[in-house]
N, C-alpha and C positions, 0 to 999 in steps of 0.2 A: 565473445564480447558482443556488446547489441547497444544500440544507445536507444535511450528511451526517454521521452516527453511528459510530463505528465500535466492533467489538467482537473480543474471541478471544486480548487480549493475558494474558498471565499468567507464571508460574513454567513454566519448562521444563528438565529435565536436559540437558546437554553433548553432543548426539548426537543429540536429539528432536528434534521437528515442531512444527508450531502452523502454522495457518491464521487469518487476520486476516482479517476480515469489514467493510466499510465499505457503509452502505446508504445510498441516494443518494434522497432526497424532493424531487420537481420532478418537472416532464415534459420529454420529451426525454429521459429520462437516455442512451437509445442516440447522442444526438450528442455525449454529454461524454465528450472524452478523459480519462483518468485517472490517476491516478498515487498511487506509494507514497512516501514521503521517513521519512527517521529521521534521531535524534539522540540523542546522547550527552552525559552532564555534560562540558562544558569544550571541547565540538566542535561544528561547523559543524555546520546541517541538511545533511546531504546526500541524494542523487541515490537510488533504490535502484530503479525499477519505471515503465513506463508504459506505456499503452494503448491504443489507437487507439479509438473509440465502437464502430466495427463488429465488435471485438477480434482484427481479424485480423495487428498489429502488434502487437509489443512491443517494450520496451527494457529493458534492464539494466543498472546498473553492472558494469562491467566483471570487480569482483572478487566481485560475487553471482552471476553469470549460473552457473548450472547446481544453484547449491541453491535458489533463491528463483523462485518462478512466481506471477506473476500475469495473472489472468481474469478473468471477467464473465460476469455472468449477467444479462442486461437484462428480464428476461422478471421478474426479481427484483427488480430494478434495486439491484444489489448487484457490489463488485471483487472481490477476493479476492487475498491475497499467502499462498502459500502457503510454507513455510519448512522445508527439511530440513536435516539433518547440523548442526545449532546448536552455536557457538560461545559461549565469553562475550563474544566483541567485538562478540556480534549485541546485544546489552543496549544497550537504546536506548527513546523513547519513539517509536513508529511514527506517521504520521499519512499520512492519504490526502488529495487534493486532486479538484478538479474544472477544467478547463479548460470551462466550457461552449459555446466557439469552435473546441474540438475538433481547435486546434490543438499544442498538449502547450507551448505558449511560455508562455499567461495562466493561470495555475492562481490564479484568481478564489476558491474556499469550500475552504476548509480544514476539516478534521472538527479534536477537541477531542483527539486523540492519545490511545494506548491504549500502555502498557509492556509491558514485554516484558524478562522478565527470566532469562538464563540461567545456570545455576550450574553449578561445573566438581565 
């Protein structure tokens, strides 16, 4: 288990960026797989980001893969979901997760979610 903070969420215009910041308090954090999920009023959490501990894996949802990047800085002990080209269906409340089995299945600590909100 690990409890994690995150931060970076805010107001963004229709074409911007934003970088989400989730910092990871525990030891070990380099075995914790990682992950991004978001959600929307009136929709499923879903799927958006995940990491391997050694960050040399990632995954995507399918329909973020090439505007949304996420990394890791363990030396920080901190993920990062980076975010370009923003739509307003990116308008969600983001949260990062912690698998500490570093298998990407048990995402055991959930952070407290950070918004994100884009306007056209």
């Amino acid at each position: 288990q690990v409890q994690l903070v995150e931060s970076g969420g805010g107001l963004v215009q229709a074409g911007g960026s934003l970088r989400l910041s989730c910092a990871a308090f525990g030891r070990t954090f380099s075995s914790y797989a990682m992950g991004w999920f978001r959600q929307a009023p009136g929709k499923e959490r879903e799927f958006v980001a995940a990491i391997r501990g050694s960050g040399g894996k990632t995954y995507y949802a399918d329909s973020l893969k090439g505007r949304f990047t996420i990394s890791r800085d363990n030396d920080k002990n901190t993920v990062y979901l980076q975010m370009s080209s923003q739509t307003p269906e990116d308008t969600a409340v983001y949260y990062c997760a912690a698998d500490p089995l570093g298998l990407g299945s048990t995402f055991a600590s959930w952070g407290q979610g950070t918004q994100v909100t884009v306007s056209s």
